[in-house]
N, C-alpha and C positions, 0 to 999 in steps of 0.2 A: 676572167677567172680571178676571184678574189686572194689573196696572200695566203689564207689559214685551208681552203682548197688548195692550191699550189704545193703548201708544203706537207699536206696530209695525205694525199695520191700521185698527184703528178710527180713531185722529185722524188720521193721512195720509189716510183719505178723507173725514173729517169736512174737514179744511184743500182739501182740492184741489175739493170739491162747493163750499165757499163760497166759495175763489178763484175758480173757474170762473163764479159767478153775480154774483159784485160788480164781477169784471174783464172782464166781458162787451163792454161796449165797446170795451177795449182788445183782446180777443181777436179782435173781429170786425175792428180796425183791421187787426191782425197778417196776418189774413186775407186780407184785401181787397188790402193791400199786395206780400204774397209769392203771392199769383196774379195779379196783376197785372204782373207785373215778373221775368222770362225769368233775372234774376242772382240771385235768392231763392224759386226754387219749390222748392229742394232743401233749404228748412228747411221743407216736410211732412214731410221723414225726420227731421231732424235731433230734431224735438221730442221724436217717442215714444225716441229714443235717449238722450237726456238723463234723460227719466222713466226710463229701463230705468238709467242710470248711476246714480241716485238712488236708485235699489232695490236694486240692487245691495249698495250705501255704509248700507244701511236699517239693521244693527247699531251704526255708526260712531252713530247719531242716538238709537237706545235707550241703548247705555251711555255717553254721555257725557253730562256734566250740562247742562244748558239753562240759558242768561243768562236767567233771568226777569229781570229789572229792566231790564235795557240790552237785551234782546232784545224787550220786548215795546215799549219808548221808539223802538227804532227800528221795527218795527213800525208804529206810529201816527202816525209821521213819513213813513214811508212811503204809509202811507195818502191820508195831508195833501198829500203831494207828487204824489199819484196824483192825489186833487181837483181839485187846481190848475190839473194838467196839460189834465182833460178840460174846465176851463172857459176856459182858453186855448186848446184846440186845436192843441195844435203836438205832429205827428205823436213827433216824435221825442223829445220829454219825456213823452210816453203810453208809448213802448216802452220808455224808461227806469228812470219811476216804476215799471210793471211788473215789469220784473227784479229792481230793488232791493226790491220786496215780495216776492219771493219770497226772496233773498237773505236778506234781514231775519226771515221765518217759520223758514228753514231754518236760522238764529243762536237764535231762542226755542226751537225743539226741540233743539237739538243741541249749541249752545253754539258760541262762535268757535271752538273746536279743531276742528269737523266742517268749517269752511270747507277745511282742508288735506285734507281727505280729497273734498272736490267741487267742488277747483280746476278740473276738465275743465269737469265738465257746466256751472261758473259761466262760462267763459272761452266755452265753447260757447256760452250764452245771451244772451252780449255780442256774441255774432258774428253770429246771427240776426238781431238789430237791422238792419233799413234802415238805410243810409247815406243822410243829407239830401240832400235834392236839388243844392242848391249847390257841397257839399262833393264830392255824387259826379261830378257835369260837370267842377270843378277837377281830379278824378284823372284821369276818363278821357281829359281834353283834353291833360294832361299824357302819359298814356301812347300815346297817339295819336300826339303829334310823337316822341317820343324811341324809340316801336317803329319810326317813319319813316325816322330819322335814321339807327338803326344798318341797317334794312334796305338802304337806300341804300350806304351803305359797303360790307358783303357783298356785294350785287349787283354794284356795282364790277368786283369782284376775279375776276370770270368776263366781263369786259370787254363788258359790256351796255348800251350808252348810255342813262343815266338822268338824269334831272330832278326834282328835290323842289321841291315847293310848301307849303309849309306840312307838312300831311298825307297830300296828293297823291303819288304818284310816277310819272310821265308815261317811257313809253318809246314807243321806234318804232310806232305802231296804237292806241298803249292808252292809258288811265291808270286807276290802281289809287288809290283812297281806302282809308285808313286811317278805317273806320269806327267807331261807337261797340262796336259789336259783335265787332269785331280788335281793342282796341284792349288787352285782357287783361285788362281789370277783371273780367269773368268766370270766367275761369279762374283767375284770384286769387282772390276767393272763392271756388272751388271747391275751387280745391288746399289751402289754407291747411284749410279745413274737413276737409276728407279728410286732411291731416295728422295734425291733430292727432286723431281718429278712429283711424287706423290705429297712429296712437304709444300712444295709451290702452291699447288689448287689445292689441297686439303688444310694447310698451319696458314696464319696468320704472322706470325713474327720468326724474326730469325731465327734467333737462338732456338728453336721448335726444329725448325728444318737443320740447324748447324749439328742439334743434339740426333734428331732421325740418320740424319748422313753419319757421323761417328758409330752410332750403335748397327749401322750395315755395315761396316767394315771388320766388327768378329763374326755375326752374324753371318755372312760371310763364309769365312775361315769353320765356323762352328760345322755346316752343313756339308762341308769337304770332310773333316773329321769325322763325322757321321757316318759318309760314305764310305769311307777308307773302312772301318771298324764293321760299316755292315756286310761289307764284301767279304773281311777275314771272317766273320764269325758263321755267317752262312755255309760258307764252304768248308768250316771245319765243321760244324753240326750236323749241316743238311747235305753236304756233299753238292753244292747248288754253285755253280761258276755266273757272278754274276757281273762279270767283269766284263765278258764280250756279247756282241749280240743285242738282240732288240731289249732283252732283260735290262742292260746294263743301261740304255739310251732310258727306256722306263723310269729305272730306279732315279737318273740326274734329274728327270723332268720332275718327278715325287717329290727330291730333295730342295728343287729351285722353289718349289709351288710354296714350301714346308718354310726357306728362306723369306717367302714373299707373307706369309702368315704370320711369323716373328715383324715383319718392317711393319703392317698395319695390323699390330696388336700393340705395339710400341706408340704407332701415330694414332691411337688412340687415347693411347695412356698420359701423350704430350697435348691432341684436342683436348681432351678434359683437366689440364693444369691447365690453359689457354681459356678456360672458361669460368673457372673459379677464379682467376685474375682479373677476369672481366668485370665478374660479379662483384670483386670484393673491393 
């Protein structure tokens, strides 16, 4: 078996059999975590597409030269830090340690130059990561009032007598809570994720995909707002609750679809600056 075989099949599975069996714990956390938890079931997909971006980049790792020295230091720092993590327990220095051992492995085969060539699938494996629990309550509590806030103002302007409470919005029969579930932190990580996914295979340069990623993050927040205003006005017009029920599962999927139409009418508008650049 010649060196350039060796390092293109054999160690990639030699590495991933012995990642898989030392990271075991952390894997089964990864697990346990993103089925558990309705805003992270959709990194089951996202992983085997990371592996497939990394095979992809698989020549990028053969000919370029490998850090032994600094690659394999952080390597075993890595390790170190993994240790630590599982005798502390704290979920989210387990997910950490984890990625940066991969990171670190993918620096000893390939040298830091291969980093520029698996800035996705790394930025993707940052995104996988659970957000702590603390940290995630402070966003959604946050986006809870401020989806509130502005939906109240819209509402307004179709002269709907309304009341905000916090994150309530109380009209004539009703009141509508702005839940954890409305509140967009899901469809934030959704879109941001599908972002930069669709910028990957679809854009050519960064700055395409850096600008795609930014413009899903109101994008976003837009189609919460949407939702929040179409529930109030429904139900004061039509007398129509479409807040619970298969209705209300319908209208999210409409909204996300509506979400996904905004991202690739954008990554359009970024292909065709990406080809007059070319042109010109």
């Amino acid at each position: 078996m010649n060196l350039s075989k060796f390092k293109s099949y054999f160690l990639p599975t030699l590495v991933l059999v012995f990642f898989a069996v030392s990271y075991y714990p952390a894997l089964a956390n990864f697990v346990t975590k993103w089925s558990g938890s309705d805003d992270y079931t959709h990194s089951f997909f996202i992983v085997p597409i990371i592996v497939y971006m990394i095979w992809l980049k698989r020549e990028a790792l053969v000919t370029h030269t490998g850090s032994s020295r600094v690659g394999f230091m952080l390597v075993i720092l890595s390790i170190l830090l993994y240790l630590v993590s599982l005798q502390l327990q704290v979920p989210t220095l387990i997910f950490l340690a984890t990625v940066v051992s991969i990171i670190s492995a993918l620096i000893y085969i390939g040298g830091f130059r291969v980093l520029k060539e698996l800035v996705i699938p790394i930025l993707l494996l940052f995104m996988i990561i659970p957000i702590p629990n603390q940290l995630f309550s402070m966003l959604t509590g946050s986006l809870q009032l401020n989806i509130s806030a502005v939906s109240e103002i819209f509402v307004r302007q179709f002269s709907v007598p309304i009341f905000r409470e916090g994150n309530v919005l109380h009209i004539q029969d009703m009141s509508f809570q702005v839940v954890e579930a409305c509140s967009g932190i899901r469809s934030l990580i959704s879109m941001t994720t599908l972002s930069i996914l669709i910028g990957y295979f679809t854009l050519t340069r960064m700055w395409s995909i850096s600008l795609l990623f930014l413009f899903s993050i109101p994008a976003a927040i837009v189609i919460n707002i949407i939702r929040v205003i179409t529930l109030v006005l429904t139900f004061h017009y039509l007398q129509i609750d479409l807040s619970v029920g298969t209705s209300h599962t319908i209208m999210g999927l409409v909204l996300f679809i509506l979400g996904l139409i905004l991202l690739f009418a954008f990554q359009r508008v970024l292909e065709s600056w990406e080809t007059k650049k070319k042109n010109n």
